[in-house]
C-alpha positions in Angstrom: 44.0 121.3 12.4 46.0 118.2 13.1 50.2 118.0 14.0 50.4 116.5 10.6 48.9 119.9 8.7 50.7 122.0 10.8 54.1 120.1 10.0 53.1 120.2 6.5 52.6 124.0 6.6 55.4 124.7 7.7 57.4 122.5 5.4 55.8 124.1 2.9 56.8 127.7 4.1 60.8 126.8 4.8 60.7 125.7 1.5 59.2 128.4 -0.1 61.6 130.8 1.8 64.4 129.3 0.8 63.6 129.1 -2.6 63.0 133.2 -2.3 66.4 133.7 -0.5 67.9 131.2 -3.4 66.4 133.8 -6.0 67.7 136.9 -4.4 71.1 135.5 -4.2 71.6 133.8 -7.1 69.4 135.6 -9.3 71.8 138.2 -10.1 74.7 135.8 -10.1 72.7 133.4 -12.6 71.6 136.3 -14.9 75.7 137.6 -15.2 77.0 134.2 -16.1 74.0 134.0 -18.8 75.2 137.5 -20.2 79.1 136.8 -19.8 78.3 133.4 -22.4 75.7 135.1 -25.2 77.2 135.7 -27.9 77.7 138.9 -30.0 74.0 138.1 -31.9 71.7 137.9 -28.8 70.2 140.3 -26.6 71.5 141.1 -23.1 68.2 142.9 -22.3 65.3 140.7 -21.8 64.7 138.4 -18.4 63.5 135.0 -18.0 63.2 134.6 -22.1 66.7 135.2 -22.5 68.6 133.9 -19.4 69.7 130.6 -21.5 71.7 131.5 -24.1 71.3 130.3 -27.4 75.2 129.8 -28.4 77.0 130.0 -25.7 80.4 131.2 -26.5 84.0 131.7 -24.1 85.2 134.5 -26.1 84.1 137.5 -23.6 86.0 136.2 -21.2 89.1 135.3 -23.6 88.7 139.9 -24.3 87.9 140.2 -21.3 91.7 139.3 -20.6 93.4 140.1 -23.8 91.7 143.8 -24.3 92.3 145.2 -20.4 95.1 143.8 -18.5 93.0 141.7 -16.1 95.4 139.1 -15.4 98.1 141.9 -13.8 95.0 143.4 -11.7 94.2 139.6 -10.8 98.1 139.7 -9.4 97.5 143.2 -7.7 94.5 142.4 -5.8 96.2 138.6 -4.9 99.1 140.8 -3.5 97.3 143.2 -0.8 94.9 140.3 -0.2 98.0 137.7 0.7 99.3 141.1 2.5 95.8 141.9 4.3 95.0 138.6 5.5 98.5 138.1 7.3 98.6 141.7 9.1 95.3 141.4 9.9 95.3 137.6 11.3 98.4 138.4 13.4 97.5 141.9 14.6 93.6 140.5 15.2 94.7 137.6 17.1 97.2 138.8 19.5 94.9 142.5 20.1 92.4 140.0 21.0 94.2 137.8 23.0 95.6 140.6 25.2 92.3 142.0 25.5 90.4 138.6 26.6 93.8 136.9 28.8 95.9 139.7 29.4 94.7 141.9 32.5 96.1 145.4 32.4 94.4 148.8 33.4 91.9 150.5 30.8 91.2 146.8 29.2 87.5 147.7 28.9 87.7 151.6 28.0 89.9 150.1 25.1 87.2 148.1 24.0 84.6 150.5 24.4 86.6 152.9 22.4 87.0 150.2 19.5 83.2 149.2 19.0 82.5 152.9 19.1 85.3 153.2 16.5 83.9 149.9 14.7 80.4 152.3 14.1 82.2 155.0 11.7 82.2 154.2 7.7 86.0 154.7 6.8 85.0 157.8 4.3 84.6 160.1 7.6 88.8 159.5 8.0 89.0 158.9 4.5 91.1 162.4 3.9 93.2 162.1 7.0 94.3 158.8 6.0 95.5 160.4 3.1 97.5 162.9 4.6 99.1 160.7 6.8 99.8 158.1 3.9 101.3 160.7 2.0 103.2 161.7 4.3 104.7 158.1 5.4 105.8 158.4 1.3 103.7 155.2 0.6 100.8 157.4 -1.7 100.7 154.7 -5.3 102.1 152.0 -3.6 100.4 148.6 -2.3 102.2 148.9 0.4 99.7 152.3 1.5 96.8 150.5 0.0 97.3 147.5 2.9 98.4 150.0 5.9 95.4 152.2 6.8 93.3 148.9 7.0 95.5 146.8 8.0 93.4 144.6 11.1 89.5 145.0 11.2 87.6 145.2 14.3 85.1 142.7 13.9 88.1 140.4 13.7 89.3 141.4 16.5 86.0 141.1 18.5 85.9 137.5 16.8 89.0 136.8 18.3 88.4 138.1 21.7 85.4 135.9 22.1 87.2 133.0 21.0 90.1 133.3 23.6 87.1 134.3 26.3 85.7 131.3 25.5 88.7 128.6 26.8 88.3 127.8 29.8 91.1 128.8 32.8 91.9 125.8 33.7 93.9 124.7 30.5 96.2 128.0 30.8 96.3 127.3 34.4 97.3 123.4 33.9 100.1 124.8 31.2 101.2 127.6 33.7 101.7 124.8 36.3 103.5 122.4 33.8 106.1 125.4 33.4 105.3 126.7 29.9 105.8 130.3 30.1 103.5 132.5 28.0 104.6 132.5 24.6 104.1 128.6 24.5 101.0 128.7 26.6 99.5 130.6 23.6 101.3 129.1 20.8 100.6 125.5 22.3 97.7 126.1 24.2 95.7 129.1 23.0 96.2 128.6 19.2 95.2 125.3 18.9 91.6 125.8 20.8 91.1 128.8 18.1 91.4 127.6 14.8 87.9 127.4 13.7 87.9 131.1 14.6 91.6 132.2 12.7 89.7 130.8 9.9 86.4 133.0 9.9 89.5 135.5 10.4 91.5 134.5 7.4 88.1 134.7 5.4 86.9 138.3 6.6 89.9 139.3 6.0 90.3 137.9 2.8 87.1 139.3 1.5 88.1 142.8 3.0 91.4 143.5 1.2 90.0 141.7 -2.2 86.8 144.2 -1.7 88.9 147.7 -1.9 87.6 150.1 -4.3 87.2 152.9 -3.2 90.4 153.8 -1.0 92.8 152.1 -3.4 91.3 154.4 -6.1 92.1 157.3 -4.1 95.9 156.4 -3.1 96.8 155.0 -6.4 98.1 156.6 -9.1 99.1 154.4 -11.3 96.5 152.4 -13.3 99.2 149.6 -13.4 98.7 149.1 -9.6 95.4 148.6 -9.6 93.2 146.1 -7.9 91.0 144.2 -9.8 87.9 146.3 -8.8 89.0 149.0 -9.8 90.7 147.8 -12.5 87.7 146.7 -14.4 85.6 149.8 -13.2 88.4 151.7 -14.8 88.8 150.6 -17.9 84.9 148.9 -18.2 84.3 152.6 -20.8 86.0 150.7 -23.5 83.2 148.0 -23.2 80.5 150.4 -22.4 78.2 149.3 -25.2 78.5 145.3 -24.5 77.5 144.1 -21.4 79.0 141.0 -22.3 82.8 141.4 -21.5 82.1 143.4 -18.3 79.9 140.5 -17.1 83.0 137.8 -17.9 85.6 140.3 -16.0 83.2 140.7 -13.4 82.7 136.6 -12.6 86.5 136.1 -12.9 85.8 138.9 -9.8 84.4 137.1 -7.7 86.1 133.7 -8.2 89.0 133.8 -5.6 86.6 134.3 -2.6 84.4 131.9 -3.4 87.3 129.3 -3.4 88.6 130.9 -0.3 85.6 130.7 1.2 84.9 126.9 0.5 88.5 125.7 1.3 87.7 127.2 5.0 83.9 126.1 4.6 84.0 123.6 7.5 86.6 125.8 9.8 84.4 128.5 9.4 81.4 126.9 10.3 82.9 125.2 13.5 84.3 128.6 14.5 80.8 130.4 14.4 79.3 127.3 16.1 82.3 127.0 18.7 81.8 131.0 19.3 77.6 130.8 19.4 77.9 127.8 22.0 80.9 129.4 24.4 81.0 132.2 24.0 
């Protein structure tokens, strides 16, 4: 077998794994769009015969607004996101500056106790959080849906590896040059960091707009609701077609993806700039 067959074959397989992953994850994707734009005439049940619809229509998403108040859970879950990703940005990066610049007694037992902490789902201090959350009087307000969850440890860890990763001699050169330590890491630190605030920004992002089931539990008010739960909660009305739950769930998932691909490139360099440092 010659390099040429070889190189062939295994064109031939990245392609056909890649196609496979491309049908896992826009399979599903693919098949809600087709069901959110059928009309009220076609089927919703069959696979590849009925993925195209045959007169495509906008009005499921039009009800899918006008019928359930999905524009006020669009502004719920853009509050405690906007909320989210600033607590947990600022609470992320300076936990994980302290904990990769900042040498002070217990700095690893810290950090051992947060990984182990990072292994537990949040339903095993799902009814302590409640307690306490009640009694801080913040129970069916946004304010207690943000709170409890307000800085994630995986962006933490993201952020102690990207301050681990600059090297001494730049804090040392801005030491010498007389900045003192609030402008060594506003001028210094910041800066070398960015691709990683923005893998930050995005984990975040995709963590406060992801809430279900805590702000379920802590609101009240069907008024206050996210959009996930929003939709989940009123998605009996529409039990019988498909159609309008598929619109309400693709206006979902809009505002990550455009999150995601504003940070696209700061992302990437972030995970890159982390894999290669760090």
């Amino acid at each position: 077998m010659n390099e040429q067959s070889v190189s062939r074959g295994e064109a031939l397989l990245r392609w056909a794994l890649m196609l496979l992953a491309s049908a896992v994850v826009l399979g599903p994707l693919l098949w809600q769009l087709s069901t959110a734009l059928k009309g009220p005439g076609e089927s919703t049940t069959g696979f590849l015969s009925g993925l195209v619809p045959s007169d495509p229509t906008l009005d499921n998403f039009v009800t899918a607004f006008t019928q359930i108040p999905l524009a006020g859970y669009l502004l719920n879950s853009a509050g405690i996101a906007a909320l989210g990703v600033t607590t947990n940005l600022l609470l992320a990066t300076l936990t994980g500056y302290a904990l990769a610049r900042v040498p002070f007694r217990g700095r690893g037992l810290y950090m051992a106790a947060l990984l182990a902490t990072a292994a537990l789902p949040f339903e095993v201090i799902l009814v302590s959080t409640l307690l306490v959350t009640r009694n801080l009087g913040l129970q069916d307000t946004l304010l207690g849906v943000v709170l409890p969850q307000a800085v994630s440890i995986t962006s933490i860890f993201v952020m102690r590896q990207a301050f681990r990763a600059i090297p001494d001699e730049l804090e040392e050169a801005a030491v010498i040059d007389g900045a003192g330590p609030v402008r060594t890491f506003l001028r210094i630190m910041l800066p070398n960091v960015k691709g990683s605030l923005a893998v930050v920004t995005v984990l975040g992002f995709l963590d406060s707009w992801d809430h279900f089931i805590w702000p379920l539990v802590i609101l009240s008010s069907p008024d206050k609701y996210p959009v996930n739960v929003g939709v989940q909660y009123l998605s009996g009305a529409f039990s019988a077609d498909q159609r309008v739950i598929s619109a309400a769930a693709l206006v979902v998932i809009v505002p990550p993806l455009l999150v995601y691909l504003l940070l696209q490139r700061h992302v990437f360099s972030g995970l890159a700039g982390g894999a290669l440092k760090g």
